[in-house]
C-alpha positions as CSV (number, residue, x, y, z in Angstrom):
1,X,-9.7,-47.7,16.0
2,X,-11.9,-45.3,15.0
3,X,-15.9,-46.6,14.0
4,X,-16.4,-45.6,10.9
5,X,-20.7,-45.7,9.8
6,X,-22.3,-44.6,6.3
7,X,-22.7,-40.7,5.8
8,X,-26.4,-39.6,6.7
9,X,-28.0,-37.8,3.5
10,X,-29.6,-35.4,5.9
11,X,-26.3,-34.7,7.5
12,X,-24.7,-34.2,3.9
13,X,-27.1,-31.8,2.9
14,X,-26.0,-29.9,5.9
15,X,-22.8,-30.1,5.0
16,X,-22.9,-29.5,1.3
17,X,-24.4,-26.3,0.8
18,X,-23.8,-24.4,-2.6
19,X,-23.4,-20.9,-3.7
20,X,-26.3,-19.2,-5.1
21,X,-24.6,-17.9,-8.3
22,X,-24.9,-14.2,-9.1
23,X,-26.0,-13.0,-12.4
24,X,-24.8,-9.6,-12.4
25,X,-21.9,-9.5,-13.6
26,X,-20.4,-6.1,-12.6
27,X,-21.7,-7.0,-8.8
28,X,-20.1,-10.8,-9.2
29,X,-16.9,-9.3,-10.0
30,X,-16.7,-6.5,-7.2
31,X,-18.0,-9.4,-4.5
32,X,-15.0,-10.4,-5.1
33,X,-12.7,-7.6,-4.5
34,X,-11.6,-8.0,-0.9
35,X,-9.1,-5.3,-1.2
36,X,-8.4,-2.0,-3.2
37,X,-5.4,-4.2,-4.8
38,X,-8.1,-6.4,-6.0
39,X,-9.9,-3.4,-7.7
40,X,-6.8,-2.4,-9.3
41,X,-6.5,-5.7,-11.0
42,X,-10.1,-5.4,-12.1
43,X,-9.5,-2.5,-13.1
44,X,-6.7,-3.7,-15.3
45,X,-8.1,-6.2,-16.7
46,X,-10.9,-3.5,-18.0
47,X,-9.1,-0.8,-19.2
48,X,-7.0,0.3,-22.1
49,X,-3.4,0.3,-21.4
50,X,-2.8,4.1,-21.5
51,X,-6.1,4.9,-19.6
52,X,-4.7,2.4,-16.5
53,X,-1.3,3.5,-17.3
54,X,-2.4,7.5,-16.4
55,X,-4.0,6.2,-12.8
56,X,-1.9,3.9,-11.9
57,X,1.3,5.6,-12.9
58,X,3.4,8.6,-11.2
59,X,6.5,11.0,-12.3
60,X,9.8,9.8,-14.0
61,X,11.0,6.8,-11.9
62,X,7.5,6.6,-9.7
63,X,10.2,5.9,-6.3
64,X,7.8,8.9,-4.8
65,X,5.2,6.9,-5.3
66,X,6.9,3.9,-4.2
67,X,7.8,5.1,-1.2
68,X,4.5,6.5,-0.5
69,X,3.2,2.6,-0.3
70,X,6.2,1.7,1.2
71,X,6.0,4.0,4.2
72,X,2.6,3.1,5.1
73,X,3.7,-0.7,4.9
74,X,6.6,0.0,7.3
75,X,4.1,1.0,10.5
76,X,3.4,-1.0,13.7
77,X,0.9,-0.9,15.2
78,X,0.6,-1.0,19.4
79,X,-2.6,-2.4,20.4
80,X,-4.7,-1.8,24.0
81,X,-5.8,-5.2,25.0
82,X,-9.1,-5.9,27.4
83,X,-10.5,-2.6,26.1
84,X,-14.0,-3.7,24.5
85,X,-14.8,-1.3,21.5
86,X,-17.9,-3.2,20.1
87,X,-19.3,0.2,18.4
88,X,-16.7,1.9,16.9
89,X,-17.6,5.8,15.5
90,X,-15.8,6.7,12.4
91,X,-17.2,9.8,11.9
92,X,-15.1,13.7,11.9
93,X,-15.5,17.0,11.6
94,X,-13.9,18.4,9.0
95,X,-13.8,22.0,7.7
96,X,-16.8,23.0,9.4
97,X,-19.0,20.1,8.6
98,X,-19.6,16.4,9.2
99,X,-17.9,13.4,7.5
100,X,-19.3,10.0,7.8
101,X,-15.7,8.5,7.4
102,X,-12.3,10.1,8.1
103,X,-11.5,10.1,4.7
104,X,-12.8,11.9,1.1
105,X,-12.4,11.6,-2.3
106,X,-9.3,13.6,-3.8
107,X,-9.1,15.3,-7.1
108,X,-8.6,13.6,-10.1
109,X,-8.0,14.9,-13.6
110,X,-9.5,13.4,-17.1
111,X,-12.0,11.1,-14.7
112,X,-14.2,10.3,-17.6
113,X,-11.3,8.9,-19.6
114,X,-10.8,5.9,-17.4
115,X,-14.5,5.1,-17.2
116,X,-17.2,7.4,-18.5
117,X,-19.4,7.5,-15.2
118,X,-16.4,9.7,-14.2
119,X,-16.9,12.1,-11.6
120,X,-20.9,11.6,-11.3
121,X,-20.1,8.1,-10.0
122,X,-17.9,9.5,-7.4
123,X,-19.5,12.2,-6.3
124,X,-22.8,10.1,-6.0
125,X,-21.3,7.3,-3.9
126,X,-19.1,10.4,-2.0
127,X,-22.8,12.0,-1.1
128,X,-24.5,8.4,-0.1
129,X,-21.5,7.9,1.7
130,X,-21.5,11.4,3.6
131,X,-18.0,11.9,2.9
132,X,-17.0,15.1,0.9
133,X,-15.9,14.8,-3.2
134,X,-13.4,16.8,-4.4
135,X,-13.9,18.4,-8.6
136,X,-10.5,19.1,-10.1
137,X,-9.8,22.3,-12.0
138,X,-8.7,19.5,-15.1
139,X,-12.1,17.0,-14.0
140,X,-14.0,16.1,-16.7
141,X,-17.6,16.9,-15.5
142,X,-18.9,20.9,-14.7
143,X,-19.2,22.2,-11.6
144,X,-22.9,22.3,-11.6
145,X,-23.0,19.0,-12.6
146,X,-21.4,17.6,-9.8
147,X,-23.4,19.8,-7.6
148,X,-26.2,18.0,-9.5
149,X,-25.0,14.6,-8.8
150,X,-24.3,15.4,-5.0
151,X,-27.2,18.0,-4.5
152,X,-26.9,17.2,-0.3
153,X,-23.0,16.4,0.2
154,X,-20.3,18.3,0.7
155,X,-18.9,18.9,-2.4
156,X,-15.3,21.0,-2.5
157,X,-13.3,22.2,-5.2
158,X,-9.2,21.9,-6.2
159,X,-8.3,25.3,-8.0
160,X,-5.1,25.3,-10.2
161,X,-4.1,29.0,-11.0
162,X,-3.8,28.9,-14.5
163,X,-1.8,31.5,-16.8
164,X,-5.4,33.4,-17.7
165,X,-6.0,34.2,-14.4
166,X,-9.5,35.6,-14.6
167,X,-10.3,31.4,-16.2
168,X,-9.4,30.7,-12.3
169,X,-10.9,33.5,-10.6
170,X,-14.2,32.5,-13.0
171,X,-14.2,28.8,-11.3
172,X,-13.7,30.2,-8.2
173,X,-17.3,31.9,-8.4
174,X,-18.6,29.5,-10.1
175,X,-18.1,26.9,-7.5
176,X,-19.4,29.2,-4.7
177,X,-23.3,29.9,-6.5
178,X,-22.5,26.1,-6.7
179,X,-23.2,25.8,-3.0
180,X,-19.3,23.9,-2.7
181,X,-17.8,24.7,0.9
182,X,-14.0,24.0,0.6
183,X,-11.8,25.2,-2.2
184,X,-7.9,23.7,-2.7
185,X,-5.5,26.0,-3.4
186,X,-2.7,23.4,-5.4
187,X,0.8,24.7,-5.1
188,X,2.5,21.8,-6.3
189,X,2.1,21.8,-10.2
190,X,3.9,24.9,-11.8
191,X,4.8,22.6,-14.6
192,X,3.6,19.2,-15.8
193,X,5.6,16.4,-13.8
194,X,7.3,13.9,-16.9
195,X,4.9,10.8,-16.5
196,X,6.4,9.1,-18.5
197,X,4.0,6.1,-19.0
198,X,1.9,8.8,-20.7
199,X,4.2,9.8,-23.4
200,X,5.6,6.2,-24.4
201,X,1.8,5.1,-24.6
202,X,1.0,8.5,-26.5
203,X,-1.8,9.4,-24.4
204,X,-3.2,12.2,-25.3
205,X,-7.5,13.9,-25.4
206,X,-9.1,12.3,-27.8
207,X,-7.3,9.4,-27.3
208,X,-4.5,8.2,-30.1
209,X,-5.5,5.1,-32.2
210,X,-2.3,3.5,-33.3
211,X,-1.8,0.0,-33.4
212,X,-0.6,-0.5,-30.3
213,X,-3.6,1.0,-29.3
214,X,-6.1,-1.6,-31.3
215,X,-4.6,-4.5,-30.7
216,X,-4.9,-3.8,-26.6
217,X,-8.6,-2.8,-26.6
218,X,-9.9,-5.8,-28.5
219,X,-10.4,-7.7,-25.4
220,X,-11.8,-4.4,-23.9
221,X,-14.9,-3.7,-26.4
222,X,-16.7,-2.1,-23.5
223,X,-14.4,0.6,-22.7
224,X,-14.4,1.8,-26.4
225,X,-18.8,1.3,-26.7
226,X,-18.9,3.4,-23.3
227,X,-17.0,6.2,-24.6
228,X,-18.2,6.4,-27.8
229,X,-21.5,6.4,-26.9
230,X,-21.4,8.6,-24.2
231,X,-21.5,12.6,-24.5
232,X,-18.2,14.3,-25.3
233,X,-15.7,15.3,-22.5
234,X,-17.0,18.2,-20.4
235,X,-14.2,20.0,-18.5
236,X,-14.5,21.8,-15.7
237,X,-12.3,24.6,-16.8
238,X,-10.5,24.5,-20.5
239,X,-12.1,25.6,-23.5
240,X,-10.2,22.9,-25.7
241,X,-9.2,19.3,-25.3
242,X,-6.7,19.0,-27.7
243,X,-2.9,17.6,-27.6
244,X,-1.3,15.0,-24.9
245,X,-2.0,15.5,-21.4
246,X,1.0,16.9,-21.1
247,X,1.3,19.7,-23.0
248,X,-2.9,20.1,-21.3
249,X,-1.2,20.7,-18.2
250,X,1.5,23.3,-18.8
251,X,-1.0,25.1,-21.1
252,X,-3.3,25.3,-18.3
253,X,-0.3,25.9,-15.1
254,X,1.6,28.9,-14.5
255,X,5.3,28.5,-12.9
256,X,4.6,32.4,-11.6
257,X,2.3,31.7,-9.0
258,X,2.8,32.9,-5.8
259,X,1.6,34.2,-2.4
260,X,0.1,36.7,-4.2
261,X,-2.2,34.7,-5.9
262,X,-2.8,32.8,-2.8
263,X,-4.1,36.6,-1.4
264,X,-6.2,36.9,-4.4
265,X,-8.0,33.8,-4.4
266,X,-8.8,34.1,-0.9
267,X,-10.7,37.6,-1.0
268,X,-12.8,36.0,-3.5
269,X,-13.4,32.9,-2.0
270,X,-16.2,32.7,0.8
271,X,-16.0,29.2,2.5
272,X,-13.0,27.4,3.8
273,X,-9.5,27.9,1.6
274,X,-6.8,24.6,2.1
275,X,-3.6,24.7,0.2
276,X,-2.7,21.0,-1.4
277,X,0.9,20.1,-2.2
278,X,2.6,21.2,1.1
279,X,5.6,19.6,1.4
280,X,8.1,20.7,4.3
281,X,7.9,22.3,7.7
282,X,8.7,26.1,6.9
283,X,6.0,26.0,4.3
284,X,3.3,24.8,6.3
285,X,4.4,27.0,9.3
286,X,4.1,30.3,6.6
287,X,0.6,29.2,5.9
288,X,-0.4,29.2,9.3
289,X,0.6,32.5,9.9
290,X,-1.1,33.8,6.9
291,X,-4.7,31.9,7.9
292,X,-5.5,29.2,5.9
293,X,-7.8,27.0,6.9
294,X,-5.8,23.9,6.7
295,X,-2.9,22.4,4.6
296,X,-2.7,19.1,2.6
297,X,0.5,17.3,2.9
298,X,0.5,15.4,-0.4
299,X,3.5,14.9,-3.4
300,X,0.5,15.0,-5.8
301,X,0.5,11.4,-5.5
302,X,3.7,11.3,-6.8
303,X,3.0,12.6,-9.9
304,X,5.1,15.9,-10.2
305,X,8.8,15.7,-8.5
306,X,9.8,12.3,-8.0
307,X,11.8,11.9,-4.7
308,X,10.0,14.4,-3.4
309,X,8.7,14.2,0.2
310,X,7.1,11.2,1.6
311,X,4.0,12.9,3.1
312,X,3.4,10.0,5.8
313,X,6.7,10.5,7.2
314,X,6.1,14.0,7.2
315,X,3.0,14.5,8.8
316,X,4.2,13.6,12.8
317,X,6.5,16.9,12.1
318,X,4.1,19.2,10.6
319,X,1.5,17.9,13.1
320,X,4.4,18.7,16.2
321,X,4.2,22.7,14.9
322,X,1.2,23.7,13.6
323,X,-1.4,21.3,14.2
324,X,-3.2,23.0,17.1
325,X,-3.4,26.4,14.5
326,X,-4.7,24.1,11.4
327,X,-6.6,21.2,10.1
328,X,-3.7,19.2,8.5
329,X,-5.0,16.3,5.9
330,X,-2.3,13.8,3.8
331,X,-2.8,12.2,1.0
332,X,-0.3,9.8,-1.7
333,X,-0.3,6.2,-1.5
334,X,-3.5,5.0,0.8
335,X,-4.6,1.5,-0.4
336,X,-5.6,0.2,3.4
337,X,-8.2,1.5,5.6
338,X,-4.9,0.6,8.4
339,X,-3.5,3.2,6.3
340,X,-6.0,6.0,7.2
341,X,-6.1,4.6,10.9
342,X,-2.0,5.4,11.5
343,X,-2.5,8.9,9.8
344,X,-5.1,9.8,11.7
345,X,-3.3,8.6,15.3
346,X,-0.4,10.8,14.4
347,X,-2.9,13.9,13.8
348,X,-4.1,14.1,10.9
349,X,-7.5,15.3,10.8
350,X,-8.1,14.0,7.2
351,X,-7.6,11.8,4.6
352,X,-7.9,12.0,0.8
353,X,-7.8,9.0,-1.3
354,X,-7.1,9.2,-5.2
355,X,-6.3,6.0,-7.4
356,X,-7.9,3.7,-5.0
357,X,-11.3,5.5,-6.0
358,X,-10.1,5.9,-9.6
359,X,-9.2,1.7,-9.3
360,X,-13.1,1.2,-8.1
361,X,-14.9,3.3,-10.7
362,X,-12.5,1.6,-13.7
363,X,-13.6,-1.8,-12.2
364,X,-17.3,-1.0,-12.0
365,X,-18.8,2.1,-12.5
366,X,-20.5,3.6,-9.5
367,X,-20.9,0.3,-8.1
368,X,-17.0,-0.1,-8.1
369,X,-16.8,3.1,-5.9
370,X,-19.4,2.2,-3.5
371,X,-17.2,-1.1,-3.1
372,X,-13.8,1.2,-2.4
373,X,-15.7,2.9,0.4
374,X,-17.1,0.0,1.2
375,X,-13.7,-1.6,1.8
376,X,-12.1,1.2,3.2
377,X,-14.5,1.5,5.8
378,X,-14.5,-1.9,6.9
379,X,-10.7,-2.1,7.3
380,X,-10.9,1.4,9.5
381,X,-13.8,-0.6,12.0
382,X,-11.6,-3.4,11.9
383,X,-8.4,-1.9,12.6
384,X,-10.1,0.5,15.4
385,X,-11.5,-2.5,16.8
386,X,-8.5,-4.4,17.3
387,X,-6.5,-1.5,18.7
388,X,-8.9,-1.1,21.4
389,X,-10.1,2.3,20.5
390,X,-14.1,3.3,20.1
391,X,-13.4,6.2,18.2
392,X,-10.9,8.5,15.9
393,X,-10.3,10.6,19.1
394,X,-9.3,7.7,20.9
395,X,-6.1,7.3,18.2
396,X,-3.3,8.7,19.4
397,X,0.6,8.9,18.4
398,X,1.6,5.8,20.7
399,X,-0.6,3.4,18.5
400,X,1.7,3.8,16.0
401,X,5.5,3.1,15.1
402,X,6.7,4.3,11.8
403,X,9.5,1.8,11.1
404,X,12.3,4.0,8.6
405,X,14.2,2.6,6.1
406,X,15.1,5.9,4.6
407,X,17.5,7.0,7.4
408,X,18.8,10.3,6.0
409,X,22.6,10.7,6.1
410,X,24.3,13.2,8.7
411,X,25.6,16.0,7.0
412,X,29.4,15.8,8.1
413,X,31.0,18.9,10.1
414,X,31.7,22.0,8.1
415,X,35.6,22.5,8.0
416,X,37.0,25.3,9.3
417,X,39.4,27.0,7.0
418,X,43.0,27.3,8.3
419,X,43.7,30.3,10.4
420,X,46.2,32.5,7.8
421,X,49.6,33.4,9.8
422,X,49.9,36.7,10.4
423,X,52.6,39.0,9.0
């Protein structure tokens, strides 16, 4: 039998010990994000449909995008066991400088429109982070505004080559009196991908009011009293901010560019040159040869040709014949510091990270993209720690499995044609 005495009120004070509850309410709500997934459906719950909608969505049937997350979901991992790795260093080199973290903060276009903190917020909580931030040609804060926000940080800028070429070549300099120290050439968008979440929800700069529109942010007052009484859109680049985002994006891209632009920009460019939207072995190999400085393997987060390479399951290839010539980076579809761990272990030097930062800043501000660092970084110390490795050097191919679903089919034996009898 077990003896059974009356609780001690000393021992249930012990025992009982509440919560202190948390007044902020932006800081009560990220606490209790655990994971970038959990930011997203803060992030949700805080937007306006066609604001979330133009983060979270991709091109046409989003399977790029799909696959992206998939891929990463179908690794294993191969840990080292008895090999203590108390103190683990996340930090890289990168493009000629330090990074705190082995990843940054990728590109994004319209930034203000899905919280009006925008690209200040990220490139403030990139700088206290020491990890670099990324401006897009399309982003919705200046140049020297960013420089302004992230006066000490590595601050690099994504170039699109736009039909009025002297509009690029102007960024281009304007970014380097900026101080920025890494420009990205984009290759991938000679045309607007269809999103097609964007044109069934009509999104478009200024936004649309329709009904549809109304009736979704009258639980969302805050959204609509932040942007209408904050300062106009300021983009880095076009002169007008007119018409969907679509027909933005094929005013602005030019299906001509070429190598020759690639030439161009370079001679006017002074720090380190990357070229984003790699997306097969031949192409990165070409690069090489003509002396970039590195390549990003990315799909444009699946955003422009859907089915298009799945840049995770590229990189082991890419890595196999040029990565001793060139820093090679990936981004498209990272939602788990584990995620960052297997790129780097199958050499990638680099990381970029788009709608998970766009998830934090639409769930709190700045705040929400200190927490998506903040969570990032602890699920990189964490998965380090439990493969047994002290640091990203330590990471190496064999700590990873990439488990295929996607098998692609053998291409059956050409026929010969049937030898003609002679006369």
């Amino acid at each position: 039998m077990v003896q059974r005495q009356l609780p001690k009120i000393s021992e249930l004070l012990e025992l009982m010990q509440f919560k202190k509850p948390e007044l902020n309410g932006t800081k009560r709500r990220l606490d209790s994000a655990l994971t970038i997934s959990d930011l997203r459906t803060i992030a949700k719950r805080r937007t306006p449909k066609a604001a979330f909608d133009y983060t979270d969505g991709a091109a046409e049937g989003e399977l790029s995008l799909a696959r992206a997350r998939q891929a990463f979901e179908d690794i294993e991992f191969h840990p080292d066991i008895l090999r203590p790795a108390e103190n683990v260093d996340m930090s890289t080199e990168i493009l000629g400088g330090p990074s705190a973290l082995p990843f940054g903060i990728a590109p994004t276009g319209f930034t203000r429109l899905m919280q009006t903190e925008g690209e200040i917020a990220g490139a403030g909580a990139a700088g206290a982070a020491g990890i670099p931030f990324t401006l897009s040609t399309l982003g919705t804060t200046s140049i020297e505004n960013v420089r302004a926000a992230n006066p000490h940080g590595r601050n690099w800028f994504q170039l699109y080559v736009m039909r009025e070429r002297e509009i690029s070549y102007g960024l281009v300099q304007r970014a380097a009196d900026a101080g920025f120290d890494t420009l990205m050439f984009t290759v991938d968008t000679p045309v607007a991908g269809a999103r097609l979440r964007d044109k069934r929800n009509g999104f478009s700069i200024p936004p649309q009011l329709t009904l549809g529109t109304i009736i979704n942010a009258i639980p969302r007052p805050w959204w609509w009293i932040d942007f209408l009484t904050t300062p106009s859109l300021e983009f880095a680049s076009l002169t007008t901010t007119g018409g969907t985002v679509g027909e933005l994006l094929n005013a602005a891209m030019d299906p001509t560019i070429s190598y020759d632009d690639l030439e161009v920009i370079r001679s006017l460019w002074p720090g380190k040159i990357v070229v984003k939207g790699v997306q097969n072995v031949a192409d990165s190999t070409k690069l090489v040869d003509l002396g970039v400085d590195g390549i990003v393997l990315s799909n444009h987060g699946g955003r422009q040709l859907d089915r298009a390479p799945i840049p995770f399951r590229l990189l082991p290839h890419v890595v196999r014949e040029v990565g001793k010539d060139a820093t090679i980076m990936v981004d498209t579809g990272i939602m788990n510091g584990a995620d960052i761990v297997a790129s780097i272990a199958l050499g990638a030097k680099f990381t970029l990270i788009g709608r998970a930062y766009l998830y934090g800043l639409m769930a709190g501000g700045r705040a929400g993209v200190d927490r998506t660092i903040a969570i990032l970084s602890s699920e990189i110390e964490r998965t380090m720690k439990l493969l047994g490795v002290s640091s990203l050097a330590e990471l190496e191919p064999r700590h990873v499995t990439q488990l295929q679903a996607l098998v692609p089919v053998a291409q059956p034996a050409a026929r010969r044609a049937p030898a003609r009898a002679e006369a």
